[in-house]
C-alpha positions in Angstrom: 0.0 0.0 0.0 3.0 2.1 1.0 4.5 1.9 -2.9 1.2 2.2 -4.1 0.8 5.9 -3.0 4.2 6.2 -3.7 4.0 6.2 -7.6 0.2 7.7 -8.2 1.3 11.0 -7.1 4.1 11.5 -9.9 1.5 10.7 -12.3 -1.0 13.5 -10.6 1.4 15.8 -10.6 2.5 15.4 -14.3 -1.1 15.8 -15.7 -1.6 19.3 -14.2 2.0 20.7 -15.4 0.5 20.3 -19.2 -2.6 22.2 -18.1 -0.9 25.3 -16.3 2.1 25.6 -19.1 -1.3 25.6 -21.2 -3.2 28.1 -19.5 0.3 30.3 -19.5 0.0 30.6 -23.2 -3.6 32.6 -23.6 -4.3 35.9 -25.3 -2.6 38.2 -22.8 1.0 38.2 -23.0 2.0 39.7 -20.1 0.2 42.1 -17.3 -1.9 44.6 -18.2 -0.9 44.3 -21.7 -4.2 45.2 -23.0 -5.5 46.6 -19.5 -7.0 50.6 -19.3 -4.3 52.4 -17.3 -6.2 54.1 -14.5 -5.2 58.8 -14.5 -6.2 61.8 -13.3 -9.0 62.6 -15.6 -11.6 65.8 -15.5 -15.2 66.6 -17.8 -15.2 69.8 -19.3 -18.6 71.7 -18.3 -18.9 75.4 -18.8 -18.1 77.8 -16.4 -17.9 81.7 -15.9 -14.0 82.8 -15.4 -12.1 86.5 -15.3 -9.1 86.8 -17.4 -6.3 89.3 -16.6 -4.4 90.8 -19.0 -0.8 92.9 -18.1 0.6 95.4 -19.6 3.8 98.0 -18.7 2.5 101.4 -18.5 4.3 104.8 -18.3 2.5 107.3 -16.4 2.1 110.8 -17.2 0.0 113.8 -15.7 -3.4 114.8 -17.1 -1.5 117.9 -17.9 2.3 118.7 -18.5 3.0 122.1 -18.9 6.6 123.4 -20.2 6.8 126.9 -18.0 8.7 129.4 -20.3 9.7 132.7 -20.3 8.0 135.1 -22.2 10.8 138.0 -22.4 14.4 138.1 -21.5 16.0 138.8 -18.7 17.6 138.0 -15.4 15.9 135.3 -12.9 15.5 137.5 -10.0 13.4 135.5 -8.3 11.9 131.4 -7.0 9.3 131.8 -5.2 8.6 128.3 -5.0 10.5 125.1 -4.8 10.9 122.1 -7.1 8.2 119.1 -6.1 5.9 121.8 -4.3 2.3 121.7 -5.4 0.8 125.2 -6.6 -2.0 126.4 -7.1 -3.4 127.7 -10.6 -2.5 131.4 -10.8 0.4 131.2 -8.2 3.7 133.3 -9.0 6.6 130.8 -9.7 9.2 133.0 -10.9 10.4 136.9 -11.2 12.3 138.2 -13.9 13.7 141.8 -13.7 11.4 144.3 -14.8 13.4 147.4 -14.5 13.9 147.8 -18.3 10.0 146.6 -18.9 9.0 149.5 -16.7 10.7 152.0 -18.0 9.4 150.5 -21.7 5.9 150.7 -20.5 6.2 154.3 -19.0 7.9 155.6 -22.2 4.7 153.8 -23.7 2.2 155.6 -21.7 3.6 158.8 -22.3 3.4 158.4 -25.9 -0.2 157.7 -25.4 -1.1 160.6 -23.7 0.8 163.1 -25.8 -1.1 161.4 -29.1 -4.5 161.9 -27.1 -3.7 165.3 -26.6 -2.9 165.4 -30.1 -6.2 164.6 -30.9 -7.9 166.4 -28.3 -6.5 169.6 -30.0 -8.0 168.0 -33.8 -10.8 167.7 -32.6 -10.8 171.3 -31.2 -9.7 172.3 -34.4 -12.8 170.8 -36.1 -15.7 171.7 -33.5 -14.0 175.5 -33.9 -14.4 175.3 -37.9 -17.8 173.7 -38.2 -19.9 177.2 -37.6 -17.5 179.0 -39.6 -18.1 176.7 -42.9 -22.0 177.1 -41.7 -21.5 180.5 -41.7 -19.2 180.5 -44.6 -17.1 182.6 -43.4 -14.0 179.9 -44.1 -14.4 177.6 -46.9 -15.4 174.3 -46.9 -11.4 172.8 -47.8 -10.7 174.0 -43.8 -12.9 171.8 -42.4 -12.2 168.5 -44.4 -8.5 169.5 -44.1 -9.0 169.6 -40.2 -11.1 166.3 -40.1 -8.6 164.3 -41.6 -5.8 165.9 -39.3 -8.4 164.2 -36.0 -8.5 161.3 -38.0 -4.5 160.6 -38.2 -4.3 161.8 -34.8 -7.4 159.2 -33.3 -5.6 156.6 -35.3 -1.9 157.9 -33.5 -3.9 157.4 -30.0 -4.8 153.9 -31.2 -1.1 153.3 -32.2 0.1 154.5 -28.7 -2.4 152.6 -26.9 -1.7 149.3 -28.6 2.2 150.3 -27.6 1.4 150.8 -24.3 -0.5 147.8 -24.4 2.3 145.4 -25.8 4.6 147.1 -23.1 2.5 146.7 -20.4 2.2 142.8 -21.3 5.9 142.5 -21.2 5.8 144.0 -18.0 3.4 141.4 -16.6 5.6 138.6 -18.9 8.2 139.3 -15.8 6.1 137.8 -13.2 5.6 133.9 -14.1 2.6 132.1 -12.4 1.5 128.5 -12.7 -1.3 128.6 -15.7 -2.7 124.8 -13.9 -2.2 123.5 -10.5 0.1 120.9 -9.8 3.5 120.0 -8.9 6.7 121.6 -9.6 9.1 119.7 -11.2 12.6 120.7 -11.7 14.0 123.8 -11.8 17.5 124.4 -13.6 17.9 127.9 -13.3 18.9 130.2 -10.2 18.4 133.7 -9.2 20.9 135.7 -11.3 20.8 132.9 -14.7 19.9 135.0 -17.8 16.5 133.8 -18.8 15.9 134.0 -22.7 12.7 133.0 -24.9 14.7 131.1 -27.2 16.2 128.7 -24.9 16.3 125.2 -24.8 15.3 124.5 -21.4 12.1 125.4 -19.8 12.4 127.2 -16.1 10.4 123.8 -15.2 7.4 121.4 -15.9 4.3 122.2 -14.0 2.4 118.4 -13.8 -1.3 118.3 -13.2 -1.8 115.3 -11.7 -5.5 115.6 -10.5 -5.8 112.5 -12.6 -3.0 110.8 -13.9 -2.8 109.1 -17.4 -1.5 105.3 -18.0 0.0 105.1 -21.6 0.7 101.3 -22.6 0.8 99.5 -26.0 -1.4 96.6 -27.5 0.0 94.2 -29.8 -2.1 93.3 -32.7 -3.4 89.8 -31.7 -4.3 91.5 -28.2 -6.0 94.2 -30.2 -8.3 91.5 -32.2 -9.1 89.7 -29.0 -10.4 93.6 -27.5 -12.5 93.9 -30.5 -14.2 90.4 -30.5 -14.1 90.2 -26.2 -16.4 93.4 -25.7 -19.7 94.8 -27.2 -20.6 97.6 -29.2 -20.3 98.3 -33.0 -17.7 101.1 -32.6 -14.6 100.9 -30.7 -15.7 103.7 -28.8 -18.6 102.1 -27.5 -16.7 98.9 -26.8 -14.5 101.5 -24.3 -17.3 102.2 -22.6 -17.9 98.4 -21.9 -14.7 97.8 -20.6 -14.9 97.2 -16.3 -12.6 99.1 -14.5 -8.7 98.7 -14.7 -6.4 98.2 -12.3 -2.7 100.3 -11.9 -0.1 97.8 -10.8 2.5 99.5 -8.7 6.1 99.0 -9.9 6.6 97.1 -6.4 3.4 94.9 -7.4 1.1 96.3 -5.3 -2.1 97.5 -6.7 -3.1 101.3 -7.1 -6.5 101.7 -4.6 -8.3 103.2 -7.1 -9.7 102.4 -10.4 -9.3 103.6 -13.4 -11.1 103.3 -16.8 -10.2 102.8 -20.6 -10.0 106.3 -22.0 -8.8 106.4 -25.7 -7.6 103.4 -28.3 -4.9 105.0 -30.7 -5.8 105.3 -34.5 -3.1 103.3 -36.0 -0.2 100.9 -35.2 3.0 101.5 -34.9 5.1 100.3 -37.8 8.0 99.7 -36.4 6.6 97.3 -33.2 3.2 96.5 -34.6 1.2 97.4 -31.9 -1.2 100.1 -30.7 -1.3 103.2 -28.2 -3.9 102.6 -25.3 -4.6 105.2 -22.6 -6.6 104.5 -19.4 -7.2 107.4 -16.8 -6.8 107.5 -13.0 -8.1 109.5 -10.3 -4.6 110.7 -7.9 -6.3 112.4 -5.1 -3.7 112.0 -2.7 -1.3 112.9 -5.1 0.6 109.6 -5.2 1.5 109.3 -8.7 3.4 111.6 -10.3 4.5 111.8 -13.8 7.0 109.2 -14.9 6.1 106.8 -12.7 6.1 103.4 -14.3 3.5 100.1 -13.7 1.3 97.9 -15.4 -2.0 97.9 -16.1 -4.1 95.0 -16.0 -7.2 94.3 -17.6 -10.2 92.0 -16.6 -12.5 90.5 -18.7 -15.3 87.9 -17.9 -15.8 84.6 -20.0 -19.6 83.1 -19.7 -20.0 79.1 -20.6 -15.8 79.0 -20.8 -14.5 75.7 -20.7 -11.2 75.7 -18.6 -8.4 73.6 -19.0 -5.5 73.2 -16.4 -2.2 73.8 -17.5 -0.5 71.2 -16.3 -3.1 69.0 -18.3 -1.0 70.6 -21.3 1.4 70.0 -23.7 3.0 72.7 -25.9 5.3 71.6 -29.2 5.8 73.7 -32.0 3.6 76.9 -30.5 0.8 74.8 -30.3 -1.2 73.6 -27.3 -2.3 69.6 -26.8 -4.3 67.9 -24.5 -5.0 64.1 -23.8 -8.9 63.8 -25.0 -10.7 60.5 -24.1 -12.6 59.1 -27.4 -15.6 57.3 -26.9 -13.8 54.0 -26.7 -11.6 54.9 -23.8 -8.4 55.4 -25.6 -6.5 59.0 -26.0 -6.0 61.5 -28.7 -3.9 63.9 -28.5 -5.9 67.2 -29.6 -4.8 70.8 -30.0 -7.0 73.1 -29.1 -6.7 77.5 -29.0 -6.3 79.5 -26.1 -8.8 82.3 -26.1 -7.3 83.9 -22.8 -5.5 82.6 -19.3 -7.6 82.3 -16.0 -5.0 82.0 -13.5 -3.1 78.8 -14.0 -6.0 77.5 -16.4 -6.5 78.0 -20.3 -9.8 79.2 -21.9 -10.3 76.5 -24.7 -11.3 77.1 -28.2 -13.7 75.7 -30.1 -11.7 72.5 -30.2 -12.8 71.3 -27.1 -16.4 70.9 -26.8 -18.6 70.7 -23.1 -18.6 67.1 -21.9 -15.2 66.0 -23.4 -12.8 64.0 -20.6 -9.3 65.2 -20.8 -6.2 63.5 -19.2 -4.3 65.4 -15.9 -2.2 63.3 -14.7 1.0 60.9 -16.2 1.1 62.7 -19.7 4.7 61.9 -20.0 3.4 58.4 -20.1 0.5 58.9 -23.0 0.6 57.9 -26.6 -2.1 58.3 -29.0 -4.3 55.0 -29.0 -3.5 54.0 -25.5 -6.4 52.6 -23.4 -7.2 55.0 -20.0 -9.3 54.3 -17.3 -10.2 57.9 -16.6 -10.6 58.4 -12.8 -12.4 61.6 -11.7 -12.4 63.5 -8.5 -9.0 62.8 -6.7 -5.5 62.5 -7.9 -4.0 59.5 -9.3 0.1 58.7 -8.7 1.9 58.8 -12.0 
């Protein structure tokens, strides 16, 4: 009984070796040859997002006024120091009016003496008017003496106009700020000879009340403005533009807003892009002209469908993602970027609502291969 154990289990245990090295050799040839590889995986559905665009601005007052001198002279006098704040009408600078004086006085004088002048013409004329009546002088006299009170009424206007011009000059020594605002500098000192023709300006007077952001669009940006806000005129689309923000040049943002003002009328040849202007409000007086920032945009997508970017792939300027077909398996599909949402593309019409996209092991992803798409938490690539 002992030997007859012995040899049946050899036998056993050679019929099921056949049967496993059988079963070894089915349709899959190794694990998960054919097997759905389980990623990261989200469904586009609309959604509303704000997209912010940056620009580099300079800054520049509402008004810049170049203060010049009107007449030659010598600076006699600063009344007011450079980076103070004035006050429209406030002297600024004193040139010496001696010789302007005296210029207006000789004036004056030659304005009086010419209406005397005519004072005694017209004398003359009131004297000969009975006499003609009574013709007792002839009638020559009297035209004779009218034109005489016409040259000298038209001598009175010549010496007023004098006086006049001299009397302007005189004021032209006194220099006040035509606007309000802030001084800016001032290159001259008491005693510098002060001419009309010179290349310098005493200073800049900056209104600053509101304060002007100049920055440039390039030509794609400009085509996206057009499309992105309503209105059949590019005026009208201004006014639909939301409020802009100022971006400090330490990145902190400018407490008040601002609004889109003016779109330039042509681009620039040389960098292809166009002049935009927005306008803010500088109560406190915190900008000043030449100040630098950005100024950033916003503009609000309805029904956008937003892709993550690190769900992306860009090759040769273009932008991929990994699209589940309706078998389960991955295409790789380029789609346009309409805008940026903060780290998330606005898709074109590529991508459609519903579509599954791959986020997770891209690096891993061939066209055709089979993904078990796995939605709400992150899978380990």
């Amino acid at each position: 009984m002992i030997h007859r154990r012995f040899f049946r289990m050899p036998v056993v245990a050679a019929f099921f070796v056949p049967l496993l090295a059988f079963g070894g050799c089915g349709g899959q040839q190794g694990p998960g040859a054919h097997q759905a590889m389980p990623l990261a995986a989200l469904k586009l559905r609309p959604e509303a997002a704000v997209v912010m665009q940056e620009y580099p601005a300079r800054l520049e007052g509402r008004i810049n006024v170049e203060i010049r001198p009107q007449v030659d002279g010598i600076l006699e006098k600063i009344y007011v120091d450079e980076g103070a704040l004035v006050k429209a009408g406030q002297p600024l600078f004193r040139i010496d009016g001696r010789l302007y004086r005296e210029q207006y006085n000789l004036a004056l004088a030659a304005q009086h003496a010419a209406e005397a002048s005519a004072a005694i013409a017209r004398l003359d004329v009131d004297k000969l008017v009975p006499l003609v009546k009574n013709k007792v002088v002839s009638d020559i006299q009297l035209k004779s003496a009218k034109a005489s009170l016409q040259a000298a009424n038209a001598n009175v206007e010549q010496a007023r106009a004098a006086a006049q011009s001299a009397r302007i000059n005189l004021g032209y020594t006194v220099i006040s700020a035509p606007v309000g605002g802030y001084i800016g500098t001032i290159p001259f000192r008491p005693g510098s000879l002060i001419e009309r023709s010179g290349s310098k300006p005493l200073t800049i007077l900056s209104d600053v009340r509101e304060v002007y952001g100049y920055f440039s669009m390039s030509e794609a940006d400009f085509m996206q403005f057009r499309r992105q806000y309503p209105g059949a005129t590019i005026e009208e689309k201004i006014m639909n533009v939301p409020p802009v923000t100022l971006l400090l040049a330490d990145g902190s943002p400018y407490p008040e807003k601002g609004e889109l003002e003016m779109v330039g009328g042509q681009f620039d040849e040389s960098t292809a892009a166009i002049a935009v202007r927005a306008v803010f409000p500088n109560r406190n007086g915190l900008l000043r002209t030449g100040n630098t920032g950005r100024v950033r945009l916003e503009s609000r997508f309805d029904g956008a469908l937003l892709i993550p970017q690190a769900a992306t792939v860009e090759m040769q300027d273009k932008v991929f993602v990994f699209r589940l077909d309706k078998s389960g398996k991955v295409r790789r599909t380029a789609f346009t970027v309409k805008g940026k949402s903060g780290d998330r593309y606005i898709a074109g019409a590529e991508l459609k609502p519903g579509d599954v996209i791959v986020t997770s092991g891209l690096g891993r992803l061939q066209d055709g291969m089979p993904v078990k798409p796995v939605f709400g938490k992150a899978v380990q690539n």
